[in-house]
C-alpha positions, -999 to +999 in steps of 0.1 A: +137+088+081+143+053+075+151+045+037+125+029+018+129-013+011+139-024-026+110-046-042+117-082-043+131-095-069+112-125-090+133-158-098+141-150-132+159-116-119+173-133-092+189-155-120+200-127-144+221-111-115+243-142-103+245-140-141+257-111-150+278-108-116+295-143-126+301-125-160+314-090-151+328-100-115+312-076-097+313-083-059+285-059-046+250-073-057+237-038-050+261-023-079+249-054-101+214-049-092+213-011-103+230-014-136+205-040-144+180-021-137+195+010-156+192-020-186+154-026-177+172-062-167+184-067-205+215-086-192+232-087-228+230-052-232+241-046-194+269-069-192+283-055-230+282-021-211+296-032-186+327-039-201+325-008-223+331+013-191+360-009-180+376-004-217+369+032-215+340+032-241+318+055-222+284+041-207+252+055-216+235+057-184+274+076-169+292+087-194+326+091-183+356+111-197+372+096-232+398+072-223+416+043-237+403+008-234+415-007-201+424-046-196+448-050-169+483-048-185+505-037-155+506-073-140+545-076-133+543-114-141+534-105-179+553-129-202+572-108-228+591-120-259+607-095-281+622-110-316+651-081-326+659-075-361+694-094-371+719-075-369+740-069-399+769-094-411+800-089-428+818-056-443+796-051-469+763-055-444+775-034-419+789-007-448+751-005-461+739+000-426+763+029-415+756+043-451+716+042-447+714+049-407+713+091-412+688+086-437+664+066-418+672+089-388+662+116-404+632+099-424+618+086-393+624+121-373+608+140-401+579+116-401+574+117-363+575+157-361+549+160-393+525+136-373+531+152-342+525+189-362+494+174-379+479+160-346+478+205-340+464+206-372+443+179-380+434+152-352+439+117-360+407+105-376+416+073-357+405+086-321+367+081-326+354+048-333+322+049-354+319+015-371+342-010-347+325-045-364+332-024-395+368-019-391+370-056-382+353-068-412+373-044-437+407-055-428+396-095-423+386-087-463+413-066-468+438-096-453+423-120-476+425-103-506+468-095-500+474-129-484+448-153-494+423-175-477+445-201-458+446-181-423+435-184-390+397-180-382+398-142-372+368-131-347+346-112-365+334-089-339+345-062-321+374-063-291+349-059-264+330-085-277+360-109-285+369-101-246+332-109-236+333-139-253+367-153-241+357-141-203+322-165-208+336-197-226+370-192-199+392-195-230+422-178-243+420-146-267+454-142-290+448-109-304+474-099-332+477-056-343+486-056-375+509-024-387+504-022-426+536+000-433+555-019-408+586-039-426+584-072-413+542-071-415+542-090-449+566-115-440+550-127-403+514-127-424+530-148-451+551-169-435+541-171-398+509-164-395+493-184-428+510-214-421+493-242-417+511-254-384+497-220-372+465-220-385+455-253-369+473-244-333+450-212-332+418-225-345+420-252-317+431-240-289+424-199-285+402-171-298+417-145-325+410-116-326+428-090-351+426-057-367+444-031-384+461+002-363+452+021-397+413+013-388+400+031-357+393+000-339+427-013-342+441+020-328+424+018-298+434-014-289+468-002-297+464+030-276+450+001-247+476-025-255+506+002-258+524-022-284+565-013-291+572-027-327+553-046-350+540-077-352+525-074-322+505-106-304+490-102-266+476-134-255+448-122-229+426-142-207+406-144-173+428-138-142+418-131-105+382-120-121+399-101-146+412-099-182+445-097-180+477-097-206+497-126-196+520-123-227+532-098-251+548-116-283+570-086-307+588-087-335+592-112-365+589-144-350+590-182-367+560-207-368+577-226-346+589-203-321+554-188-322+540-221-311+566-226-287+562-193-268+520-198-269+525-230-256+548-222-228+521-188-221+492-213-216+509-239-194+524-211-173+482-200-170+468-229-170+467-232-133+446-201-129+422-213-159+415-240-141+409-221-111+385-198-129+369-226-144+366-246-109+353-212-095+327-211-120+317-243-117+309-239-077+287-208-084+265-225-113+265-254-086+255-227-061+235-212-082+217-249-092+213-255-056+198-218-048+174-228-074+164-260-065+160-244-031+141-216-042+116-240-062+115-262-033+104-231-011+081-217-037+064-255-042+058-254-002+048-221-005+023-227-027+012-259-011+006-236+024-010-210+001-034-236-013-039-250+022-047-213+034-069-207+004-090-238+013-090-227+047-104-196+045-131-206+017-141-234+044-144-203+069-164-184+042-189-215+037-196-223+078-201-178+077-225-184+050-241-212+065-246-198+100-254-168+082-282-187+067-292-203+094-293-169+115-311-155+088-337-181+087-346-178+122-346-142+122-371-147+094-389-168+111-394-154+143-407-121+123-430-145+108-444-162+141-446-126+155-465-113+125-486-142+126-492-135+166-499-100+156-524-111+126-543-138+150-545-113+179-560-084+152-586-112+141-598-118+176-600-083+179-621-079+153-647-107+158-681-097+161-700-110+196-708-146+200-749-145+200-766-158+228-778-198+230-819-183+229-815-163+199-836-182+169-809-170+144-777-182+159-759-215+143-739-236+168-710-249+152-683-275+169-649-272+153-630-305+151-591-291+148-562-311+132-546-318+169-580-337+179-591-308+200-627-299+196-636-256+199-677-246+201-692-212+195-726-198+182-722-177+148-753-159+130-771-174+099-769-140+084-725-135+089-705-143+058-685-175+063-652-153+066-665-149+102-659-184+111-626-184+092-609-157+112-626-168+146-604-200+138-575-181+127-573-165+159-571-194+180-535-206+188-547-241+184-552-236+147-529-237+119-514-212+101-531-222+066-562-240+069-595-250+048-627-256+065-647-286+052-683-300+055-685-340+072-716-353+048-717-344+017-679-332+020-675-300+004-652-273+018-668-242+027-656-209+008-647-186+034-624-163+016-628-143-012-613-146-042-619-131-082-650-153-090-663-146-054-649-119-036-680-117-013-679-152+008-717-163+011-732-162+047-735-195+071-776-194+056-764-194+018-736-222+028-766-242+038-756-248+073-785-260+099-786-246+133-765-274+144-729-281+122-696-301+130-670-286+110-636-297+103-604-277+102-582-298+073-541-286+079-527-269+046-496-257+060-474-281+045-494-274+010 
């Protein structure tokens, strides 16, 4: 059984999926077609879920098992940079790090085997995400509040979104997880990361996104990002249809280094940015030209459909007319044949023509509209409706007809009607034995 057709899609769907499949990069328009339609065609909503599914966040149409969010981190041409702590100096330096070494050992041990026990116990609040703009916004206040105001502008949105809107506008996203307990946190914030050299290098040239790992949202980008030591920066953007890591920055790095190594990620990219962007630029010009082509089609179309229209409503009006026409005849050969029928009743019905002897018989010549004279004998004592349908039989005659006097002229009432509905006779008329009588045409009356 052959499977049934898909609709057609109209032009503002056709629209919405080279949109949402230049968004997501989806190669089969059938996979694009079906998640719009899962969306009822809302391509916000279906491109946001979109990228949900490929960060894990579970979709609401296929839910699948919990996993961390997924950008691709496992290219092998990933740019890492790792700062290491200095190591200690002197006698006295290396004396206080031999002397604290067991103790961290074993306050760091301790620490990871009661998280590990409380994980049993007590799972880490951390793993569901409830409010992610929330987290966002708490730690952006929170930041402000410990370091000030003079930062970098932090996206204030969630990391799916902040990836939506880096994959759309084809720029770079920096996105920085910020470890509150960490040692070296409060000095990058302070005197990295709130410099003004900073500040103006990342408002200008990339997205920034950040959050806390205490915050849900900030642990799951963690869990995705699989960050070593703190600070951590990953500097993520479009690649091969993709968002990918291209560089992992760790560890308590200087303004200028940090500017340095950014700098040195970008132009290493910026080859496949451009690409991207080139890329993108051919499908809107496709897409432009599909357009154009599509409103060119539908303007023809239209034009043929009008010419169709006119066409077919010219048919309908000659139908009608020779309709009409058939009509009419058809009427008017049931008329003539009625009228054949009526005359050839009348005839029928006349009563004998007297004889020329007989002292009460009138001769009357009829003088007809065609020049042709008719002569027959009627009684003084028939009603005048004799005469009329003797002349109503003849074919000669017309079909409406008044019969009038010569001298004086006075037409002769030979039908009934409500003042007289008995005609008078051919004596009461006051016609001699003798009469002309003339037939006057009322057909065209």
């Amino acid at each position: 059984m052959a499977a049934p057709e898909e609709p057609e899609l109209s032009q503002a769907q056709t629209e919405k999926l080279l949109q949402f499949q230049d968004l997501t990069g989806l190669e089969s328009m059938d996979q694009c077609r079906r998640t719009l339609e899962q969306h009822n065609w809302n391509i916000e909503a279906a491109v946001q879920d979109r990228l949900n599914e490929q960060e894990g966040v579970p979709s609401v149409f296929n839910p699948p098992p919990s996993r961390p969010l997924q950008v691709n981190t496992a290219d092998h041409r990933v740019y890492s940079y790792i700062v290491s702590r200095p190591q200690p100096r002197g006698l006295l330096g290396w004396s206080y790090y031999l002397i604290m070494l067991p103790f961290r050992f074993t306050y760091y041990t301790l620490l990871d085997i009661f998280r590990f026990a409380l994980r049993f116990i007590r799972p880490d609040p951390r793993g569901r995400v409830t409010d992610p703009v929330g987290d966002v916004v708490s730690f952006i206040h929170s930041f402000e509040e410990k370091y000030g105001q003079p930062h970098p502008v932090f996206y204030q949105g969630t990391y799916s979104q902040a990836l939506n809107d880096a994959k759309r506008e084809l720029r770079y996203l920096l996105v920085y997880l910020h470890g509150d307990d960490h040692q070296d946190t409060d000095e990058f914030c302070r005197s990295t990361l709130c410099t003004e050299e900073v500040i103006t290098f990342l408002n200008t040239r990339m997205l920034f996104w950040s959050c806390s790992t205490s915050k849900p949202e900030g642990y799951r980008v963690s869990q995705a990002l699989r960050e070593n030591t703190y600070p951590f920066l990953a500097m993520i953007m479009l690649k091969d249809r993709k968002m990918t890591v291209v560089g992992r920055l760790e560890g308590l790095i200087q303004p200028e280094d940090l500017i340095n190594q950014l700098t040195f990620i970008m132009d290493a990219n910026q080859t496949y940015l451009m690409s991207e962007r080139l890329e993108r630029e051919e499908r809107n010009q496709t897409q432009v030209l599909r357009q154009q082509q599509d409103e060119a089609y539908l303007a023809s179309l239209r034009a043929d459909q009008e010419k169709e229209r006119k066409k077919r409503e010219e048919q309908e009006q000659r139908r009608q007319e020779e309709e009409k026409v058939r009509q009419s005849a058809l009427a008017e050969e049931r008329r003539r044949r009625t009228l054949e029928e009526e005359k050839e009743r009348k005839s029928e019905c006349l009563p004998p023509e007297p004889l020329a002897d007989d002292p009460d018989s009138v001769k009357i010549v009829f003088k007809l509209p065609n020049d042709t004279r008719v002569e027959r004998r009627f009684l003084f004592g028939q009603s005048l409706t004799v005469i009329h349908d003797f002349l109503f039989s003849l074919k000669e005659t017309p079909e409406k007809f008044q019969i009038v006097t010569n001298f004086p002229r006075r037409v002769l009432p030979c039908l009934p009607t409500e003042e007289r509905p008995n005609p008078p006779t051919l004596k009461e008329a006051g016609l001699s034995r003798s009469e002309v009588l003339f037939v006057q045409d009322l057909t065209d009356d």
